[in-house]
C-alpha positions as CSV (number, residue, x, y, z in Angstrom):
1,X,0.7,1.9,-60.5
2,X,-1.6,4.4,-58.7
3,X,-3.1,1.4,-56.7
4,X,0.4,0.1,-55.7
5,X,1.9,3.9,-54.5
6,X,-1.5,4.1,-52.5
7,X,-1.1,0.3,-50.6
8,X,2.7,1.4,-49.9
9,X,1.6,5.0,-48.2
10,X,-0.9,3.1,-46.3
11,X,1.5,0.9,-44.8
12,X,4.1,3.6,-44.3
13,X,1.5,5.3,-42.5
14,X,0.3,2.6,-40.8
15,X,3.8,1.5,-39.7
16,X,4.5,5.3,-38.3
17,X,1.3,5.2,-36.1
18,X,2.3,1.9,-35.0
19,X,5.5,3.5,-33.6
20,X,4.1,7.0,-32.0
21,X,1.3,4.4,-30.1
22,X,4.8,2.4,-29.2
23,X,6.5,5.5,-27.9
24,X,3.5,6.8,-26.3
25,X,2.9,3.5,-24.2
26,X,7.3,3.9,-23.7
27,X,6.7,7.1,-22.8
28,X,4.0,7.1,-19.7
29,X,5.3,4.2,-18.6
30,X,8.9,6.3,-18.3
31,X,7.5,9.4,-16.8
32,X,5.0,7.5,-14.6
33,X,7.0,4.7,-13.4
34,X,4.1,1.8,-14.4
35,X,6.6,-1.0,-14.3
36,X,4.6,-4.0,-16.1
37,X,7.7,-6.4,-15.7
38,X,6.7,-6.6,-11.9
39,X,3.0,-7.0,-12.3
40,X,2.0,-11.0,-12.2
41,X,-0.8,-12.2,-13.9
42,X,-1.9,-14.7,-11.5
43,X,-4.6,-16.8,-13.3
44,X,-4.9,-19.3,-9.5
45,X,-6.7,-16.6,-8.1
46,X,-3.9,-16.2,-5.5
47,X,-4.5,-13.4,-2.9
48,X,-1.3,-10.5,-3.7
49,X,0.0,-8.3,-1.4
50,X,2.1,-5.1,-3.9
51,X,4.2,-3.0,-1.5
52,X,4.0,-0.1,-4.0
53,X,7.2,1.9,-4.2
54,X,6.5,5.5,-3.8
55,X,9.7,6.9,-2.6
56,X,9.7,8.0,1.1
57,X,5.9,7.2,1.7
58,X,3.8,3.9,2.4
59,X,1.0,2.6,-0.4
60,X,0.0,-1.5,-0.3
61,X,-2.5,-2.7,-3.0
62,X,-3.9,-6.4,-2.1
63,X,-5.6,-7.8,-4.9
64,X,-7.9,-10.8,-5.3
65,X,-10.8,-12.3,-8.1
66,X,-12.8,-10.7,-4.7
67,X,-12.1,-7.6,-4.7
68,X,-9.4,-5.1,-3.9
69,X,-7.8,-3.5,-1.0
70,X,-5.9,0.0,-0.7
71,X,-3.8,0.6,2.1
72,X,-2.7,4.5,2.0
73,X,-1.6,6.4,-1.0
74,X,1.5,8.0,-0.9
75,X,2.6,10.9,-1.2
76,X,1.0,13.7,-3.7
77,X,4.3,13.4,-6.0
78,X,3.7,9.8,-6.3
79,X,0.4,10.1,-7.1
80,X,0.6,9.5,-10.5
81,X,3.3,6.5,-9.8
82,X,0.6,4.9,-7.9
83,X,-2.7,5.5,-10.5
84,X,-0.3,4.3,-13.1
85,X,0.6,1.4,-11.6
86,X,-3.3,0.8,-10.2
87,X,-4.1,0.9,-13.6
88,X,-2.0,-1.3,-15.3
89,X,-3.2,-3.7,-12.6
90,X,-6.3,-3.8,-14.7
91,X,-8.4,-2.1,-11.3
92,X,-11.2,0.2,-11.5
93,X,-12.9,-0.6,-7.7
94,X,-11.5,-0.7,-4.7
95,X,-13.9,-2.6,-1.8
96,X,-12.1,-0.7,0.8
97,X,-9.3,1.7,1.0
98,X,-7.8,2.6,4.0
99,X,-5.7,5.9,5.0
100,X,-4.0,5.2,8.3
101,X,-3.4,9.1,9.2
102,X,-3.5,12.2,7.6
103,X,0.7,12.9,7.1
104,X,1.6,13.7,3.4
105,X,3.6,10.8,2.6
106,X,0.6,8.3,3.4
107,X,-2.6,10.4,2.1
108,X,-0.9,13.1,-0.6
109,X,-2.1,10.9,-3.4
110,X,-5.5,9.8,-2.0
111,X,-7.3,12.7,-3.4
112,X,-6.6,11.5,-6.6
113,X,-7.2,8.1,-5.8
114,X,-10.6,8.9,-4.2
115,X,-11.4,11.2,-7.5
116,X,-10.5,8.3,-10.4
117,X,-11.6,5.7,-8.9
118,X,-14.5,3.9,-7.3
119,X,-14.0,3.2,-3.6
120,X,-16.9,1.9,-1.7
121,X,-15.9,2.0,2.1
122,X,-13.0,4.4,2.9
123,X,-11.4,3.6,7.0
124,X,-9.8,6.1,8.6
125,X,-9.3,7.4,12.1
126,X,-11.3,10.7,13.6
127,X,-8.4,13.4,14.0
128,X,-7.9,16.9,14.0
129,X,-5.4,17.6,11.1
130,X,-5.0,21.2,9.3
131,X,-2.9,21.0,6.5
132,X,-4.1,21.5,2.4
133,X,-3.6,17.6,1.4
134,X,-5.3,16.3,4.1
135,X,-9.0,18.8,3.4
136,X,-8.0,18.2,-0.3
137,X,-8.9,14.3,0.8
138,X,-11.8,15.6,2.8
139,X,-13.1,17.8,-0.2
140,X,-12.8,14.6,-2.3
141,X,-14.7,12.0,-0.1
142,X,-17.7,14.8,0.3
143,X,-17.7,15.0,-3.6
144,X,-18.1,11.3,-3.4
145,X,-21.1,10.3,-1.5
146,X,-21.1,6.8,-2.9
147,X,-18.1,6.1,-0.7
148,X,-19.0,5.4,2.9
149,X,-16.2,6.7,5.2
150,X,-16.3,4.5,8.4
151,X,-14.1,5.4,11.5
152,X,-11.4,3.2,12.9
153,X,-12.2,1.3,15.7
154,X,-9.8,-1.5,17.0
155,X,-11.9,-4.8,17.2
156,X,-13.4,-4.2,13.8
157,X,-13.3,-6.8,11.1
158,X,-14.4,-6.2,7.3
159,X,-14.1,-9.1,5.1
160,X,-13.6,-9.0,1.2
161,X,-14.1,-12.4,0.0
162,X,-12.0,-14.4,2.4
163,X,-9.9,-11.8,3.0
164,X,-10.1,-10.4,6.9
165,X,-9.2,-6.9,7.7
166,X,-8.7,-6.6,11.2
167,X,-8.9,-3.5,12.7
168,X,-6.0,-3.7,16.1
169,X,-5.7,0.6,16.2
170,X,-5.8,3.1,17.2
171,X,-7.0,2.2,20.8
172,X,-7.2,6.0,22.4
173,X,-9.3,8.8,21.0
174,X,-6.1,11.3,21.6
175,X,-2.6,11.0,20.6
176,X,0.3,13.6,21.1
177,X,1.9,11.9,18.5
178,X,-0.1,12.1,14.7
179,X,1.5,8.8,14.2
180,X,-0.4,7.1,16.9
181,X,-3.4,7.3,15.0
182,X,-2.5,5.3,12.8
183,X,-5.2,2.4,11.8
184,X,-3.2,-0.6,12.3
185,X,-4.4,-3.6,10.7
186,X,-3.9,-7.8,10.5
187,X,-4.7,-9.1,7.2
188,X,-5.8,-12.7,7.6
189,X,-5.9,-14.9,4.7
190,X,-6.9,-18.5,5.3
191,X,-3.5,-19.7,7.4
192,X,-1.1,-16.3,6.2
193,X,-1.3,-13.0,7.8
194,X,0.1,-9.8,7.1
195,X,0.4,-6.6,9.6
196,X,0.1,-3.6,8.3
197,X,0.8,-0.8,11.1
198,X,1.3,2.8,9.0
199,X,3.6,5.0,11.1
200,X,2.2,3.8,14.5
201,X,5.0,4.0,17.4
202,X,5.7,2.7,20.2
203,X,3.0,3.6,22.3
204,X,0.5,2.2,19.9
205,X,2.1,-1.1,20.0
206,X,2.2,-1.1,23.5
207,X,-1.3,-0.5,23.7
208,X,-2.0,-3.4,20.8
209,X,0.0,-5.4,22.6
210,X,-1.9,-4.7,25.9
211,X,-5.2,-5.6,24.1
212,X,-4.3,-8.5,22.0
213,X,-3.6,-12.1,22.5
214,X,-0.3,-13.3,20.7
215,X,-2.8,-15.5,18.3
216,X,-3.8,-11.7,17.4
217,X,-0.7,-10.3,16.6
218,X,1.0,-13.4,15.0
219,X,2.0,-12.7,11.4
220,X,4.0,-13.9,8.5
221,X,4.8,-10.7,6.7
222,X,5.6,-7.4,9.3
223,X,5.1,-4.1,7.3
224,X,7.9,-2.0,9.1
225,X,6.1,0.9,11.1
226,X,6.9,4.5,10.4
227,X,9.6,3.4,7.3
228,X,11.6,1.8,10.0
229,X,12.5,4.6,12.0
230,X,13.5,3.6,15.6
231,X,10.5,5.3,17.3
232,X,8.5,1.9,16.0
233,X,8.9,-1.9,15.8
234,X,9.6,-2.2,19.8
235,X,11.2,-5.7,21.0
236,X,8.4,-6.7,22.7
237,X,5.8,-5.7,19.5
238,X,8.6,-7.3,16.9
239,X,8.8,-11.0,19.4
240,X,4.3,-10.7,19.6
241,X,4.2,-10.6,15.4
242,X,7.4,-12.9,15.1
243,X,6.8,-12.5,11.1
244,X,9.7,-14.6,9.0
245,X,9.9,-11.6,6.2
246,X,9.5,-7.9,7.1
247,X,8.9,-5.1,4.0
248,X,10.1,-1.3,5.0
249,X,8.6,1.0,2.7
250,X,11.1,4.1,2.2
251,X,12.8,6.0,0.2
252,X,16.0,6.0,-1.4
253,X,18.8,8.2,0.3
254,X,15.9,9.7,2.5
255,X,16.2,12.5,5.0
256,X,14.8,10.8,7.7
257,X,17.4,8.1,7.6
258,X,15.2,5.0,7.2
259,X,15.5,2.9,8.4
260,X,17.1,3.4,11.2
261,X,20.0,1.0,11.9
262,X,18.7,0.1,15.2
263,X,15.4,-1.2,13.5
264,X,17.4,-2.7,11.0
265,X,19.7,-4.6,13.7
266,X,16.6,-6.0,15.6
267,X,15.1,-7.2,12.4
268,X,18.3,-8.9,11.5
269,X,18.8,-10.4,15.1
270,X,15.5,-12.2,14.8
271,X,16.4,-13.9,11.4
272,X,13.6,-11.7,9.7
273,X,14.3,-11.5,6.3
274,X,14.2,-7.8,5.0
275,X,12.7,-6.6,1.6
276,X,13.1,-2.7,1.2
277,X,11.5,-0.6,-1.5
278,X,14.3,1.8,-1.9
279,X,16.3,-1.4,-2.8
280,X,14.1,-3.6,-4.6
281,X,11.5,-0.9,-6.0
282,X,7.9,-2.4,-5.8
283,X,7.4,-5.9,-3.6
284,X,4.9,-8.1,-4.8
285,X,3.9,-11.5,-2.5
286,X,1.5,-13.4,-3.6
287,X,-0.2,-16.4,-1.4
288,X,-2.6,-19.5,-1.9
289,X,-3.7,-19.1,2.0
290,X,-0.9,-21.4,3.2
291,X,2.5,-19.8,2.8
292,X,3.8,-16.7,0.5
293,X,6.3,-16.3,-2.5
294,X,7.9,-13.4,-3.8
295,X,7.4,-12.4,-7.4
296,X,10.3,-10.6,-9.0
């Protein structure tokens, strides 16, 4: 009998860890937003493109059996979103990570991005900017001298695999506008391409546009400067990139706006499809180098 009484506690104990692990796992994934549902498993070996959603802020993860890619980190509420999510990604290394320019909503999480994990070349451009999230990002990337910080310069390339990263701005050493700085970059994958422009404006384009051919600036997949506001996507920088889908990275009931009907209108009278993260949450597309899918 005593044996018996002994295998039952066991199993009523073992059941009742079973279910605080459970609601532990239910738990951060509630608080921190991980949302596992959206996360393929791509066993091809398929390059992904994950337009993170951070609320009103920008973050893009590309992933590949190469290596990985961050592109900005949100803001510093979000940062935990975002490590969540990197993490149930399975990724522990990021070959490059990018932070366009130093405004909140794009590097308030990099701290603790540059902090947990291990980034090997970090891009960003050389400005002036004086605010606490911005030299909490600078105290982190002196704490991690393993991580080699290079500066923007358009006409860069940096490969990862056959992934291409190239560098199109910023293109002056001063802006009036922060946003201007913004590194600007074409992904190139085999025959797909993605551009990825941060909050750059009008000006920037123009200047990209200026330096570029249209073989340059050609792209399937537009990620929407500057959350859509107006002050971006220009005609003539929306008819260079002519991508089929565009992704707008904002957040839901926003301040700001964003996206600004007028960006919204020349989107739609181009035929560009239109993916927003305030609408659809997290975007994942995922290519084999000769068109793109989106996984729900």
């Amino acid at each position: 009998m005593a044996k018996s009484s002994s295998k039952s506690t066991n199993k009523s104990a073992t059941i009742i860890i079973g279910i605080l692990i459970a609601l532990g796992i239910w738990g951060y994934n509630y608080f921190f937003g991980a949302d596992t549902e959206k996360i393929p498993v791509d066993a091809d070996g398929n390059l992904q493109f994950h337009f993170v959603d951070v609320g009103q802020g920008d973050s893009i993860i590309i992933t590949s059996n190469d290596g990985n890619v961050l592109i900005d980190a949100g803001t510093s509420s979000s940062a935990q979103t975002l490590m969540a999510y990197i993490d149930t990604l399975g990724i522990d290394t990021f070959e490059y990570a990018v932070f366009t320019h130093p405004h909140e909503d794009h590097i308030g999480g990099a701290d603790d991005v540059v902090n947990k994990y291990d980034i090997e070349n970090v891009i960003m451009p050389d400005v002036d900017y004086d605010t606490a999230n911005y030299r909490r990002l600078l105290d982190a990337l002196e704490n991690s001298p393993e991580t080699n910080v290079i500066e923007a310069q358009s006409g860069k390339s940096y490969k990862v695999g056959d992934l291409e990263l190239n560098v199109l701005a910023p293109n002056s050493s001063k802006y009036s506008s922060t946003n201007d700085y913004s590194v600007v970059i074409r992904a190139v994958y085999f025959n797909t391409s993605v551009m990825l422009t941060g909050d750059a404006e009008e000006l920037s384009e123009n200047e990209i546009l200026g330096k570029y051919s249209p073989a340059m600036l050609d792209s399937d997949i537009l990620k929407v400067g500057h959350h859509g506001s107006s002050s971006s996507s220009s005609p003539a920088f929306l008819d260079a990139v002519s991508p089929e889908i565009a992704v707008i990275s904002c957040g839901k009931g926003n301040d700001y706006g964003h996206p600004h009907k007028e960006t919204v209108a020349a989107l739609e009278e181009r035929n560009i499809i239109i993916n927003r993260t305030d609408l659809l949450g997290t975007i994942v597309y995922v290519t084999d180098g000769n068109e793109f899918s989106l996984l729900q």
